[in-house]
N, C-alpha and C positions, 0 to 999 in steps of 0.2 A: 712235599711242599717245602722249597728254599725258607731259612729262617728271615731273609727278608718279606717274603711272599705274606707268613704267617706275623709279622708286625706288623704290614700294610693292612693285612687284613683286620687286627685289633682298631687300625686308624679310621678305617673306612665303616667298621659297626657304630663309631661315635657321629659320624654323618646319615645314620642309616631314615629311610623315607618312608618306611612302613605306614602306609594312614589311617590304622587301626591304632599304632602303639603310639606313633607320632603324626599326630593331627595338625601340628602349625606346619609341618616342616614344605605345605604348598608354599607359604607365604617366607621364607627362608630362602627355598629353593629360587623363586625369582629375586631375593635381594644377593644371594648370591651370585645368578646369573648376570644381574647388572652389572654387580661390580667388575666382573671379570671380561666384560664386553666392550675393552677398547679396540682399538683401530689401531694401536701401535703396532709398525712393521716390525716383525722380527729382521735381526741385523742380517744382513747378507739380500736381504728380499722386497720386491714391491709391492706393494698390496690398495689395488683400486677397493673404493665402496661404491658400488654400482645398483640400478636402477634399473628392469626391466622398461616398454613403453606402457602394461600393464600395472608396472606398480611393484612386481617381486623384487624383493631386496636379496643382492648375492655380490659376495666379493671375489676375485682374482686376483691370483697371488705365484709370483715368479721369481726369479733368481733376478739380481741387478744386472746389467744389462745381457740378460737371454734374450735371443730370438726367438720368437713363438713359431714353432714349430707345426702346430696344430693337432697337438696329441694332450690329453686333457685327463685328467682325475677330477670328475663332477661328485663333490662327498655331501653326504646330509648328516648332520650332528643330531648326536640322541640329547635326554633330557625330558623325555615323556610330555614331550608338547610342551612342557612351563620353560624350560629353562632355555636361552637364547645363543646364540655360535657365539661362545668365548675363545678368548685367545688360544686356549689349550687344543683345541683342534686346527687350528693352523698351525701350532708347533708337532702336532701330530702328525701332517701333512704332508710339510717342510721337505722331509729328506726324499719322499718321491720326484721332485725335484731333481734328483742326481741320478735317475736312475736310466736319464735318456735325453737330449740334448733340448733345448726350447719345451720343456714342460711345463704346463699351467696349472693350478690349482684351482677348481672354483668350488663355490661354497656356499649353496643355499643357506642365507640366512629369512626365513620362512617365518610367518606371522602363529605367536604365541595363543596356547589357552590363559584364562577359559572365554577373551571376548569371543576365539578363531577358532574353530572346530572343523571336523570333515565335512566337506571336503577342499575347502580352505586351502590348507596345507598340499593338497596331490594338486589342485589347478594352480598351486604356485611350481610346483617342482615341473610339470607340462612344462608350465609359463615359460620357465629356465631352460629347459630343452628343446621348446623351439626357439627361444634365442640362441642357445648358440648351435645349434644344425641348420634353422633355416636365414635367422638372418646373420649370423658371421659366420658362416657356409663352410660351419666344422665336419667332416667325415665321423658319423655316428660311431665307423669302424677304428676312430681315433679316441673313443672317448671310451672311459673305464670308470663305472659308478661305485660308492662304497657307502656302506654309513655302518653306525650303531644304533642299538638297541630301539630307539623311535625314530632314530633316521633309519635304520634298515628297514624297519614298516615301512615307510616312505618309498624308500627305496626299490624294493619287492610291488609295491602298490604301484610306481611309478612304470617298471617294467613291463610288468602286468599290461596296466591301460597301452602300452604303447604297443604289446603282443595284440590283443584285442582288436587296434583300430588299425592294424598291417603295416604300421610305422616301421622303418627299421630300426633294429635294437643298439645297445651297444655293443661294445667288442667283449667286453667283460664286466662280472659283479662280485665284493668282496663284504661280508659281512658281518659283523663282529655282534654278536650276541640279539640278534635279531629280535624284535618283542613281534610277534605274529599271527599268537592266539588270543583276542579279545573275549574267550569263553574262559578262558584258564583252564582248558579240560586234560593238559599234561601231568601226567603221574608226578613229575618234580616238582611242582606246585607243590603237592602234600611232601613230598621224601626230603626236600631240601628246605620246606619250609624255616625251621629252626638252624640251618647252614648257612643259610642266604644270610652276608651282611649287610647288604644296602635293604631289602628290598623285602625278607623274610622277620622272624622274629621269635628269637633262642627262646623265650618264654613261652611261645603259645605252640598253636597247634592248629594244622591247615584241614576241619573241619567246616560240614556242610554251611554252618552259620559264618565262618569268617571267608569259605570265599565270595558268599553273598556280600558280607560287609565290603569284600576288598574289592567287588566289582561297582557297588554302590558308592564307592569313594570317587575322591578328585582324580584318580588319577586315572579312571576312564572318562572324565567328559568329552575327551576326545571326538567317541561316537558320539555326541549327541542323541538322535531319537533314530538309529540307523542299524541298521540289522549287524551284531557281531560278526555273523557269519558270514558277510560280504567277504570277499576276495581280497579285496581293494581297502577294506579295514584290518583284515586278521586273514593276511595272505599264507596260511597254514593251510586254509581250505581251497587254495588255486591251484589250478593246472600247470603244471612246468614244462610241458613240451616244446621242444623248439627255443629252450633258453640260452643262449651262449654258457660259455665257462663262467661256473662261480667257485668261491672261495668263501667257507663261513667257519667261525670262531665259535669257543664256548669256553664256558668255564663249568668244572662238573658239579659245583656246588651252587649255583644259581638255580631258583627257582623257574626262570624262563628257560632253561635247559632242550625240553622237549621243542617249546616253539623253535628252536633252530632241527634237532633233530628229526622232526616231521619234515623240514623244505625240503632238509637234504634227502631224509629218507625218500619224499615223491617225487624231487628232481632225478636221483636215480634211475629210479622205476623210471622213469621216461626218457630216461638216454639221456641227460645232461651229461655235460663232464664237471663233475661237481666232485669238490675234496672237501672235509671237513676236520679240523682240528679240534682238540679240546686239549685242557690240561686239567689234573688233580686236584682238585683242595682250593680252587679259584673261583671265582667271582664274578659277576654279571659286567660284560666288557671290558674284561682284565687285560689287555691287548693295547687298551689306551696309556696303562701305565709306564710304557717303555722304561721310564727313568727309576726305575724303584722296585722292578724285580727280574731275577732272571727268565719266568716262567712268561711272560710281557714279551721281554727282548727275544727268546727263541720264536716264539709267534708274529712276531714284528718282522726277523729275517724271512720267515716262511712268508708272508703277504709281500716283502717287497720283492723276492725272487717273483711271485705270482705277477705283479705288475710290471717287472722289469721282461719278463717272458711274453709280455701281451703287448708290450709300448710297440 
């Protein structure tokens, strides 16, 4: 672990969301996500605030004057359902942009817990998908989806439904710390428990009664009254046959660790072309940090070679 890596990571325990250890921090987490949810363009770029005819909310975002091309990075931002598409994933975004001429970004921005719950959130990401395949008549085979941690849920869930109803897919999928077991039944639950800075907690211990607690908390209402072991909720338990190329992230000190390591492990098995990345001594989608470590930045080259190879 870089000695920046391991200060980031002292920075990121003092934000940490535990809802055993830290109980207000639902109500934190959306004043933070407010705050950070303007609409200012980053410089160099355009950025619509757009309106499905449904009603989903998602933005588009491109270089000043690019030709749109028709080649597209459709990304869903994590935040475990509460927190909203802040500006910091459009600046995350941003340099895919350079990586091929008239390139778009768009960017589910998707209706929050706890009024919105499943399946809410998948009929809004459809919703965005048949907007731009069928009515701005994007080639599916031009569009590349990515998210984190509850965007990758999203994201894998949105796959999914579209394998299911013989839609075609996209060209590709990249995902950076994917959350995809609503059971918690991954070993690194318990192993990283006390590792994990956002999300674990150095003091306790990942015992029969705290995963109960932790699955009884806010930060699953997500399901609502819906079977965890849906597909389409906790896509650890899906089928991956027939998936185009993916790309998934991890950090080895995260607790959600396995839910990535099972996709890839049954994407394998089923003949995906599927790569998976991880780095040492890191963090639950440490991949967004670009600016503030090197072990970020090497996995940042690694996803844009993957996307610059699929444009």
């Amino acid at each position: 672990m870089s000695i920046r890596a391991g200060l980031f990571r002292r920075m990121m325990r003092s934000q940490n969301i535990n809802p055993i250890a830290h109980p207000e921090m639902q109500e934190k987490m959306k004043a933070m996500s407010a705050k950070y949810c303007h609409t200012k363009p980053k410089k160099g770029y355009m950025l619509e605030c757009l309106t499905t005819e449904s009603g989903t909310k998602y933005q588009r975002m491109k270089k000043e004057n690019a030709v749109s091309s028709g080649k597209v990075i459709y990304y869903i931002h994590g935040g475990c359902y509460i927190s909203g598409l802040t500006y910091n994933y459009r600046d995350f975004c941003a340099p895919f942009c350079d990586l091929a001429e008239g390139v778009e970004i768009i960017l589910l921005d998707y209706t929050l817990m706890p009024d919105n719950c499943y399946p809410t959130q998948l009929n809004e990401a459809l919703d965005l998908w048949s907007e731009l395949t069928v009515k701005q008549n994007i080639n599916p085979e031009h569009i590349i989806i990515g998210g984190d941690s509850s965007g990758g849920n999203l994201a894998l869930a949105l796959m999914l439904k579209l394998k299911d109803t013989g839609s075609a897919l996209p060209n590709s999928i990249f995902l950076l710390s994917p959350w995809t077991d609503m059971t918690a039944s991954g070993e690194s639950y318990v192993k990283n428990y006390k590792r994990d800075v956002e999300i674990g907690d150095k003091n306790g211990m990942f015992d029969g009664q705290t995963k109960q607690k932790l699955l009884s908390s806010y930060l699953y209402d997500y399901i609502g009254d819906n079977n965890r072991t849906d597909p389409y909720i906790s896509p650890a338990f899906a089928d991956y046959s027939d998936f185009p190329p993916m790309l998934l992230f991890a950090g080895e000190d995260e607790m959600l660790l396995d839910d990535t390591l099972t996709v890839y492990e049954k994407a394998k098995k089923s003949g995906v072309d599927v790569k998976l990345e991880t780095q040492p001594k890191v963090f639950h989608s440490y991949v967004l940090y670009t600016n503030y470590m090197p072990e970020s930045q090497h996995s940042y080259q690694t996803l844009k070679e993957f996307i610059a190879d699929r444009l």
